[in-house]
C-alpha positions in Angstrom: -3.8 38.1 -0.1 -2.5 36.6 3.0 -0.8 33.6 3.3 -1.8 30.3 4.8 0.4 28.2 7.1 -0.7 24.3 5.9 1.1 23.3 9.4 -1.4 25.3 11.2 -4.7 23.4 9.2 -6.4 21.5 11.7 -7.9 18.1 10.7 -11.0 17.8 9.4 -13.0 14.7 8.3 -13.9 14.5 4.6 -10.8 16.8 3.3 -8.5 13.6 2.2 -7.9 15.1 -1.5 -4.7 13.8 -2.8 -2.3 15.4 -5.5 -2.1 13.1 -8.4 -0.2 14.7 -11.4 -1.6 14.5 -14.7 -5.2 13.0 -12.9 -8.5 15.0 -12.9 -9.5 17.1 -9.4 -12.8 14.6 -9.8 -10.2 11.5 -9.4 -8.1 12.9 -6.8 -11.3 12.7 -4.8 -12.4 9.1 -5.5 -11.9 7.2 -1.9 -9.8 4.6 -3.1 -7.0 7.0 -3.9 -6.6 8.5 -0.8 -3.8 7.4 1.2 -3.3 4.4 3.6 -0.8 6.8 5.8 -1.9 10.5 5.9 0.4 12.8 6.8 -0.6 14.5 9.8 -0.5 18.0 8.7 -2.5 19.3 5.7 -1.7 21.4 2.3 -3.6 24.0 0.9 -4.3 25.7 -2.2 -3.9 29.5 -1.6 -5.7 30.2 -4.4 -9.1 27.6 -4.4 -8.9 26.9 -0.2 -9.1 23.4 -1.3 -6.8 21.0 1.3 -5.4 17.5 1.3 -2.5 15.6 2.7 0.9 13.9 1.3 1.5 10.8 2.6 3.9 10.5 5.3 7.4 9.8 4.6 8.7 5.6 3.9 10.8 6.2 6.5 8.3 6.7 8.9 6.7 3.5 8.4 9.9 1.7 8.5 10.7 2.9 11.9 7.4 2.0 13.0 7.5 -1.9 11.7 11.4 -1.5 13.4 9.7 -0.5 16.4 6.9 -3.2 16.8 9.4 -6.2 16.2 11.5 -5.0 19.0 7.9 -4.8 20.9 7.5 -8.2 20.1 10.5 -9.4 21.0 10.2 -11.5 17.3 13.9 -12.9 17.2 14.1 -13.3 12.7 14.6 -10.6 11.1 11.2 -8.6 10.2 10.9 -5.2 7.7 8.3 -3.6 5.4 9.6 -5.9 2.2 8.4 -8.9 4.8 4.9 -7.8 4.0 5.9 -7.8 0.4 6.6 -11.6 0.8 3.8 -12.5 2.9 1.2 -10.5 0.6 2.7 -13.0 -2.8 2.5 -15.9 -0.9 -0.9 -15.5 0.0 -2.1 -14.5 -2.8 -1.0 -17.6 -4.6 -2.5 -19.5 -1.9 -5.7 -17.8 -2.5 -5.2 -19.1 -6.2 -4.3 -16.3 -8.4 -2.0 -17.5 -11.2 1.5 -16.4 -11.0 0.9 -13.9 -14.0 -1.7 -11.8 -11.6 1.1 -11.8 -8.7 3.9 -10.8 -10.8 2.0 -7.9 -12.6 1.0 -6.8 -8.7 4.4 -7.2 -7.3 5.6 -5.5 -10.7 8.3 -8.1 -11.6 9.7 -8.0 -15.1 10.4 -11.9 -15.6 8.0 -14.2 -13.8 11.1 -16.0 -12.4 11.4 -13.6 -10.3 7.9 -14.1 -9.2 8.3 -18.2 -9.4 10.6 -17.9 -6.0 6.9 -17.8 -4.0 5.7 -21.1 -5.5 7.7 -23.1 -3.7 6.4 -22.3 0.0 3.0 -23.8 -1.9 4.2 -27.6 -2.5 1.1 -28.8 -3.4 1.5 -30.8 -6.4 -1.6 -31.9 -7.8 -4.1 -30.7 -5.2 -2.7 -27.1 -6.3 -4.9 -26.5 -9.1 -8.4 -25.0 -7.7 -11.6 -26.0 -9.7 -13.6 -22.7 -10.3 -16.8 -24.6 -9.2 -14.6 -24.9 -5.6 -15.5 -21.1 -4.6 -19.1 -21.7 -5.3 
């Protein structure tokens, strides 16, 4: 049987499987398990045909955030974990409890998650009434 070169697949729309160990090939094909950054070349399955994509390397990504603060000329310091920040604190703006953000962030003691509620500083006026998003 010959072998395929997966650096020679050219991309395709709708082949976006992704390898998930110990997952079923059904779940690997749900949308919301693809990946947010693809890598550009594809793998393949010698035996099935079937093709998909790693994601791209962190690295990558870090470059690329690097890259565009220099573009902006933004003069405090900006990386990747700066989304991590910006992501908590808006998320307890929106007005998830501080139990939701810490099981998202993945924080062990919610003190660790407590730093973010003090860019809120709202005392009071804090505490959203659920009738408020009707």
């Amino acid at each position: 049987m010959p072998t395929i070169d997966p650096t020679q697949i050219k991309p395709e729309m709708g082949k976006t499987n992704v390898l998930l160990p110990y997952s079923s090939a059904r779940v690997a094909k749900i949308k919301r398990w693809q990946w947010v950054f693809p890598q550009e070349h594809r793998w393949i399955n010698t035996k099935t045909k079937e093709q998909g994509r790693h994601h791209i390397d962190e690295s990558l990504v870090q470059k690329a955030v690097r890259e565009a603060v220099a573009k902006a000329g933004l003069t405090k310091r900006a990386t990747c974990h700066t989304f991590r920040h910006a992501f908590a604190t808006h998320v307890l703006e929106s007005g998830y409890d501080i139990r939701t953000v810490q099981e998202l962030l993945g924080h062990r003691d919610v003190k660790t998650t407590m730093i973010y509620t003090h860019v809120l500083n709202r005392g009071p006026w804090g505490v959203r009434c659920p009738l408020d998003g009707l």
